[in-house]
C-alpha positions as CSV (number, residue, x, y, z in Angstrom):
1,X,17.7,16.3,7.6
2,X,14.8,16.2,9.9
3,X,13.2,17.1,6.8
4,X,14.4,14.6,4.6
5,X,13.8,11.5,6.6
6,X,10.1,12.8,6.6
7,X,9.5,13.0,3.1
8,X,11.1,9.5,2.6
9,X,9.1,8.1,5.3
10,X,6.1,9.4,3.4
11,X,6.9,8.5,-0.1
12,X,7.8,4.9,1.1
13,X,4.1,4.6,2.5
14,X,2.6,5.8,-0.6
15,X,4.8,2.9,-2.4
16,X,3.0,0.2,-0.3
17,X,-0.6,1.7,-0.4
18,X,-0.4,2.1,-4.4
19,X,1.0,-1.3,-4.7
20,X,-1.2,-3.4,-3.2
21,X,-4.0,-2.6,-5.7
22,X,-1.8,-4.2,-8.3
23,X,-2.8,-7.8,-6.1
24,X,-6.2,-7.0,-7.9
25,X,-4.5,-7.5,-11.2
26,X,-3.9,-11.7,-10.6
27,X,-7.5,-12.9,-9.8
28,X,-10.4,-12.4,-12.0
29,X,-13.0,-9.4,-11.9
30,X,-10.8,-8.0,-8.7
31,X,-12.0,-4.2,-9.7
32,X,-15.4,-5.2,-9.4
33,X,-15.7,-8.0,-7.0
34,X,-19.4,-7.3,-5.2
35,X,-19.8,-5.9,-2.0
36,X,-22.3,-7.3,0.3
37,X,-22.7,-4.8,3.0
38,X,-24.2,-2.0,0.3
39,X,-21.8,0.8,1.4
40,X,-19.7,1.0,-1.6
41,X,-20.5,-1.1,-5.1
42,X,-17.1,-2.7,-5.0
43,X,-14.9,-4.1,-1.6
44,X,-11.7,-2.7,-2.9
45,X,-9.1,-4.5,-0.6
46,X,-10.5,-8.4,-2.1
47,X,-8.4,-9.6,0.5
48,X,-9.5,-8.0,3.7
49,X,-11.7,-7.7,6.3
50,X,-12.8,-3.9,5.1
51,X,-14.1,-2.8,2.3
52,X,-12.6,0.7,2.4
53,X,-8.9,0.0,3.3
54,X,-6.0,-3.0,3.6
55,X,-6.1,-3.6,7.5
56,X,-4.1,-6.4,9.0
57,X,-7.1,-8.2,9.4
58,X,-6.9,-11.1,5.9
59,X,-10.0,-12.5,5.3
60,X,-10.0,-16.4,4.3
61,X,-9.8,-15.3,0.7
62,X,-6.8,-13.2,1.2
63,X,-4.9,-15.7,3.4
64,X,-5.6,-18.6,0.9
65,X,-4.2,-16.1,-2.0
66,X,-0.9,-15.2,0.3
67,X,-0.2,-18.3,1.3
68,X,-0.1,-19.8,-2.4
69,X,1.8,-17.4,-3.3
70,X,-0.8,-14.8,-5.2
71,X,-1.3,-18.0,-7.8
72,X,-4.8,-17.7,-8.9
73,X,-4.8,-21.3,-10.2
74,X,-3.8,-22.7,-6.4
75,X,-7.4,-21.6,-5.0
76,X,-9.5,-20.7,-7.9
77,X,-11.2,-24.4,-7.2
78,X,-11.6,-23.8,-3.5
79,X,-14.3,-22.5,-1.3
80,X,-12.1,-19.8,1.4
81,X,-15.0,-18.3,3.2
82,X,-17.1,-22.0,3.3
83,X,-20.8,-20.6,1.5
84,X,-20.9,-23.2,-1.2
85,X,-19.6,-21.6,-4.0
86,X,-15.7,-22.0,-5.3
87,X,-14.0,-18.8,-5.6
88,X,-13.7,-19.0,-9.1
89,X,-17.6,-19.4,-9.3
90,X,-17.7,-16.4,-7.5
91,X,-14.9,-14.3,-9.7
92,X,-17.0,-15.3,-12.5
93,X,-13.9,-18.1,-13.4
94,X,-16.1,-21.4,-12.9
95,X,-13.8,-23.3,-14.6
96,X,-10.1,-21.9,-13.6
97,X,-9.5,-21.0,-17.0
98,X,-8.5,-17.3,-16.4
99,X,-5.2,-15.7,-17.1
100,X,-4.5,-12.3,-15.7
101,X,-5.1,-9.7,-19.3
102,X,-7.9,-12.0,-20.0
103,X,-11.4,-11.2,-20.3
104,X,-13.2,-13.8,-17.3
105,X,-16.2,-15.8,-18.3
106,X,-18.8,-13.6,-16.6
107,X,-19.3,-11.1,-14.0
108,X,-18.1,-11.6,-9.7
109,X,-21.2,-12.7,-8.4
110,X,-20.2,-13.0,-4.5
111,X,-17.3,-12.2,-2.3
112,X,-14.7,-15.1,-2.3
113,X,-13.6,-14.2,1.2
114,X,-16.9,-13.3,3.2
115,X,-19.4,-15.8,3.7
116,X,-22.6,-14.8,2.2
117,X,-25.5,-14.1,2.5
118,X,-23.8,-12.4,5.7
119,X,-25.7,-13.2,8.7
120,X,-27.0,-16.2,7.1
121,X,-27.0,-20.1,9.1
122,X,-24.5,-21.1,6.8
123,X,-22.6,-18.3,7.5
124,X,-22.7,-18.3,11.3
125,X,-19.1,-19.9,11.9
126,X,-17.9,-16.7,10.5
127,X,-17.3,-13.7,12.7
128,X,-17.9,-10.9,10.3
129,X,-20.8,-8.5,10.2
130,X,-21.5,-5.4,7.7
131,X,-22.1,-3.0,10.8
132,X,-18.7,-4.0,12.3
133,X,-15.7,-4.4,9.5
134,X,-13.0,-5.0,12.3
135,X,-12.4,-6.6,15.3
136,X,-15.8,-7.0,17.1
């Protein structure tokens, strides 16, 4: 039984991991959305603090995208992490045309939840730093 409970327990885990992935599917470019800090090519979890994994930790980007619901339309014209740039500009979706299966207008060009350029003056409200992905 012992056993049994185990191997659910497991299984059930792997369900969430694998599934969150799938949030990728609803904003444009979310396989290959840039990342800043240079230690991968792509930040994986869009909507997170870390590049490598989902942590509690939502960045603005990934709260915005919660709270409407996962609608790509709802914050495609806004600016979550506050550098200038809409996160559909930074998607490669400058005009909020995109429709998940569709091809988007151009490449991601920026991070729509971490300010950049990252330790930049205009980025300086934000606490977030490439040599510290958590709570620092």
């Amino acid at each position: 039984m012992k056993m049994l409970v185990q191997i659910t327990l497991a299984l059930s885990v792997v369900g969430i991991v694998l599934c969150r992935p799938n949030y990728r599917d609803g904003i444009p470019n979310g396989y290959s959305v840039p990342n800043m800090c240079g230690t991968s090519a792509f930040w994986d979890p869009v909507g997170h603090m870390n590049p490598f994994h989902h942590t509690r930790s939502q960045n603005p980007f990934g709260a915005a995208y919660s709270a409407s619901g996962r609608s790509w339309l709802a914050i495609c014209n806004q600016d979550s992490d506050r550098d200038g740039k809409t996160n559909g500009e930074e998607l490669g979706d400058p005009n909020c045309v995109w429709r998940p299966g569709q091809t988007p207008d151009s490449r991601a060009i920026g991070h729509p939840g971490i300010c950049e350029p990252v330790g930049s003056q205009i980025c300086s409200g934000q606490n977030f730093r490439c040599d510290c992905l958590e709570h620092c």
